[in-house]
N, C-alpha and C positions, 0 to 999 in steps of 0.2 A: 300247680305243679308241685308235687311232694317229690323229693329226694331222699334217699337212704344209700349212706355209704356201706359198703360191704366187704367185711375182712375175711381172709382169710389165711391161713399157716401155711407156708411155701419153703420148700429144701434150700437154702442161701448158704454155701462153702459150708453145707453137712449141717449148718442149721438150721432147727424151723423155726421162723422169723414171722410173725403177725404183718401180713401189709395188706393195703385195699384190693379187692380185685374187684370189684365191679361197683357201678353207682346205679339204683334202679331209678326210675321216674317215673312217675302214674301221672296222668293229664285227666285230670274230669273237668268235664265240657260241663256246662249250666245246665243241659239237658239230661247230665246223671250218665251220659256215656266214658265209660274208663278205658285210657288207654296207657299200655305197661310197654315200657322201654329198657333196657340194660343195656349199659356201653363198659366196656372191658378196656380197666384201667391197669392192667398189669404191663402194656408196651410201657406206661408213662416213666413209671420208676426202674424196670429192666432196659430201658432205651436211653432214656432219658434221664435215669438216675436220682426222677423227683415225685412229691407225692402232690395231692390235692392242698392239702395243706400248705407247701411250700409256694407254690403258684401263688398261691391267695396271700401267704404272707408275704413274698414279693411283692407285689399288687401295693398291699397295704405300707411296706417300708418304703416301698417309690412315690404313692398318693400322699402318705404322711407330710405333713411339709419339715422340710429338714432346716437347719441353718444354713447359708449362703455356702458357708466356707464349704461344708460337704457334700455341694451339689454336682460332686466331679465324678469322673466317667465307673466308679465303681457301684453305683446303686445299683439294684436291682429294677432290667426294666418291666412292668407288668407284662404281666403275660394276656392282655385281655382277649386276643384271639385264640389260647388257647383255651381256656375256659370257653366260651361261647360255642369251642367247637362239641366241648365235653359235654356240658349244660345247657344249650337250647339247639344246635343243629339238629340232635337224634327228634329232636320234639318240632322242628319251627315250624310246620308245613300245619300242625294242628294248633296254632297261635290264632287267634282271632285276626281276621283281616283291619279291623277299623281302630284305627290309632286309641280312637277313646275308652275302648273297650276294655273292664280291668283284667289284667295278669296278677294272681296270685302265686307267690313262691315260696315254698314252705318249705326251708332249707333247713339239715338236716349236721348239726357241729360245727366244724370250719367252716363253711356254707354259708354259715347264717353273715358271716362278711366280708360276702361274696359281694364288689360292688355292680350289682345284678344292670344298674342303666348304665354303665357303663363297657358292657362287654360287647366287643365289636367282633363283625361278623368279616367272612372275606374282601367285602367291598370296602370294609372301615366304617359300616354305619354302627353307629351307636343302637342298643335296643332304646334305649327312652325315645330315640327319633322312630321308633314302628310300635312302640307298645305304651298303655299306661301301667307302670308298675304298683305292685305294694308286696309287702312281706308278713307273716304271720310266724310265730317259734312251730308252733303245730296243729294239728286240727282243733285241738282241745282250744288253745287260746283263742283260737276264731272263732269259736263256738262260742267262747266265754263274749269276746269284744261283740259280738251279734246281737246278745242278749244285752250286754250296756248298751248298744245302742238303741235298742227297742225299750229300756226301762226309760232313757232319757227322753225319747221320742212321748212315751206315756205323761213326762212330768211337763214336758213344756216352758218349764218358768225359769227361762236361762237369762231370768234377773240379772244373775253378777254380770260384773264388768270382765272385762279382759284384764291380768294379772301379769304387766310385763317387767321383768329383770333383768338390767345389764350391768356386768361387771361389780356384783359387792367391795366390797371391804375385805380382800381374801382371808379365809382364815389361817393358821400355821399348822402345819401336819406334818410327820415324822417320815422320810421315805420306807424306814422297816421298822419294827418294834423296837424301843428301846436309843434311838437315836432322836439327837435333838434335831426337835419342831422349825421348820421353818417356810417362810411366809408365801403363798403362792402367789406367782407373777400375776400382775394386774392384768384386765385384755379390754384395752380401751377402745379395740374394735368390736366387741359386746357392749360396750356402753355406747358409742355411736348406732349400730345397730336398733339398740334399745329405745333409744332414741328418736330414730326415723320410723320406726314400726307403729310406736307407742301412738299416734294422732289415727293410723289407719282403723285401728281400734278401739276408739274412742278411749284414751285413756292416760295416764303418767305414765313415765316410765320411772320405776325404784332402779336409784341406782347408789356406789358408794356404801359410806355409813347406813343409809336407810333399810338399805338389804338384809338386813340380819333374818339370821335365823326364825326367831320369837315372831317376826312381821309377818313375815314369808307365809308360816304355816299355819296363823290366823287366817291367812287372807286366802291361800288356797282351797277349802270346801266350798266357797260361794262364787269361783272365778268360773267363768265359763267356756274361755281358753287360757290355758298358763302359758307364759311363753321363758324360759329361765336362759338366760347369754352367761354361761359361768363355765371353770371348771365342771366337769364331772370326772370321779376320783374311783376306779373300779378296780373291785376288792379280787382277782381272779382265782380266789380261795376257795372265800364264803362269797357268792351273790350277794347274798344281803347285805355284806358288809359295804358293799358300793355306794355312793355320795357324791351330792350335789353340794357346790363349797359354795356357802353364806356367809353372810359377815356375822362373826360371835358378837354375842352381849350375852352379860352377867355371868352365871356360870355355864353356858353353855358354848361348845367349841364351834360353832359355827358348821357343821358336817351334817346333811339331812338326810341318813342310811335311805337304803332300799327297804329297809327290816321297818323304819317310824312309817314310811309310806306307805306299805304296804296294811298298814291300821289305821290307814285315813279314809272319810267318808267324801270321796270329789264326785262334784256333776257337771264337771268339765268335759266338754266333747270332743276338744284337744290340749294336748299338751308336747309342748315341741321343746328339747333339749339342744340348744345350738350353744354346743361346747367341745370340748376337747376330748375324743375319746370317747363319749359316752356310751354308745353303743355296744360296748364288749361287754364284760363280765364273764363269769365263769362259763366255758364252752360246754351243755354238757349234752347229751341224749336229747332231753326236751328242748332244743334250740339255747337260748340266749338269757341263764336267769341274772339278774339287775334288776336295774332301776326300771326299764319298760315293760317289766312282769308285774313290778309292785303296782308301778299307775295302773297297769290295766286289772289288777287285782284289787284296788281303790275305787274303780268305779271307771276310769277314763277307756273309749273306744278307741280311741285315733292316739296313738305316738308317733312323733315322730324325734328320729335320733341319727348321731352324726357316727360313722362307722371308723372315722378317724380324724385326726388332729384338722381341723380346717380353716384356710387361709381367712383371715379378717377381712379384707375387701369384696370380693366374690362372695364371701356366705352373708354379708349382707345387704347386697344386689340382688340374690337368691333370696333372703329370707322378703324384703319389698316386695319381691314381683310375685311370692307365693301370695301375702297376706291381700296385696290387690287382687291375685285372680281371685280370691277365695271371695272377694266380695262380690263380684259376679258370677262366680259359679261355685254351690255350694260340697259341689265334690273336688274333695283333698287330695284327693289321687292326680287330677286331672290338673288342678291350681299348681302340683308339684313339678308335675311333667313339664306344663308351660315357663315356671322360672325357670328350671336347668337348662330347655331348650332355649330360652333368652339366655341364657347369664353365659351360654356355651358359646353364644357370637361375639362377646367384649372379651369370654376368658374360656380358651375353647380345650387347654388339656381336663382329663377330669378330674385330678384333683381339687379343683375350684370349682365342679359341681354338681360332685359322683356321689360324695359321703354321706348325703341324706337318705333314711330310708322310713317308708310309711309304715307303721308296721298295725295290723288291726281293720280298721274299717274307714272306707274311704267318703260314706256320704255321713 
């Protein structure tokens, strides 16, 4: 499913004002047959008074998890039926019937988070309960993650071990330029996580002190999946400037840009970001540039990343039940689908199991 939003100048109290009017959707079936959809978004913000964007960042300030004290009656509630009706009604009927089956969504700015298994339909189902999801920035990156996956496929010798991180030693960073540095909260439910993950994997888990920087990025060309539980710090400026927080040593600050990644040589066939945020970066045309452009510009097919801030407990119930399916079934997509649809019976709103998104290639 490719998306493109579409603007257009409209007369508003004698001004011409830039707003969306319409969202197109091309559906190409595996068989090469395309089909072209337009739904007309001008009732939403003439009726309604809101855009696509606003929806979704509602969505996102209500999923975000908040503190206690502001969980009172004025958040924003998502709007996940509206969206579903915008973005997959016009299309549902040409969905593939078989739960297993992969759905690509190749969302198109705001879109890209979109939290896609999460959008319910009039009955209230969830799509992750009728589809298996993944997301792609654009054709271009699918194409690229295709060809990692058939280079790796070629190499065979996924020697390394698994590479698991929870919770470094944060480093201190300045909220805008120029103001003083200070230290990022620990997440000791990344280090627990890291922890229960780390034996599924044959492996340790780094955590603490050990995490630093200088470790970290020794040890990632030869892991064969990264798995990082930390901060992630998104520059929504410059992309590149976006960062994974490690613990410093020596003279370096502990912060490992999108920009060092994205010159890194990995044969890692996944790599999962379960932290806070990480998912966004700068919104621009081409989808979503960050931290899961650089990995898959480094060599890695499969990312997977968290579209907002996500609850310690639940994400990692979710991160167990993926890393067991994954060891009986070697497609990502599907190992994904089964944690949320578990982790949705002990923790059933989606904020606790909406925020992950596959983005790239799923076997």
């Amino acid at each position: 499913m490719q998306y493109s939003i579409i603007y257009n100048d409209f007369q508003i109290e004698g001004k011409q004002v830039g707003r969306e009017s319409a969202l197109y959707i091309w559906v190409i079936k595996p068989t090469g047959e395309i089909t072209f959809h337009q739904v007309d978004l001008q009732p939403l913000w003439q009726k309604h008074n809101a855009s696509l964007a606003s929806l979704i960042v509602g969505n996102q300030e209500f999923l975000a998890v908040r503190s206690r004290s502001s969980l009172g009656s004025t958040q924003p509630q998502p709007d996940l039926p509206t969206l579903h009706q915008l973005l997959i009604e016009p299309i549902a009927s040409l969905l593939p019937k078989d739960p297993n089956a992969h759905v690509i969504f190749i969302p198109q700015r705001s879109l890209f988070q979109v939290p896609f298994p999460a959008l319910q339909d009039a009955n209230g189902t969830y799509l992750i309960e009728k589809h298996t999801i993944l997301t792609a920035p654009s054709i271009q990156v699918l194409d690229l993650t295709r060809q990692q996956r058939q280079k790796l496929a070629q190499k065979q010798s996924h020697s390394g071990r698994a590479l698991v991180l929870g919770n470094p030693t944060m480093p201190s960073v300045s909220a805008y330029p120029g103001e003083p540095k200070q230290q990022l909260s620990p997440l000791p439910g990344a280090e627990a996580e890291a922890i229960a993950i780390a034996p599924l994997l044959n492996t340790q888990a780094i955590t603490g002190a050990q995490g630093t920087k200088a470790a970290i990025v020794q040890k990632m060309p030869q892991a064969s999946i990264i798995h990082l539980a930390t901060h992630g710090l998104l520059d929504d400026v410059h992309g590149l400037g976006s960062a994974i927080a490690l613990a410093p040593s020596g003279s370096d600050d502990g912060l490992l840009t999108a920009e060092e990644i994205f010159d890194m040589k990995l044969q890692a066939n996944l790599v999962v970001l379960s932290a806070c945020n990480t998912g966004e970066g700068r919104i621009t045309g081409d989808g979503v540039i960050g931290l899961s452009r650089a990995l898959i510009s480094a060599g890695v097919p499969s990312v997977i990343v968290s579209l907002w801030a996500v609850p310690d407990a639940p994400t990692s119930e979710l991160m167990q039940s993926f890393y067991q399916n994954l060891q009986n079934n070697p497609d990502k997509a599907q190992a994904l689908r089964q944690a949320m649809l578990t982790t949705m019976k002990t923790h059933p709103g989606p904020r606790n199991w909406a925020a992950f998104t596959l983005i790239g290639e799923a076997e």
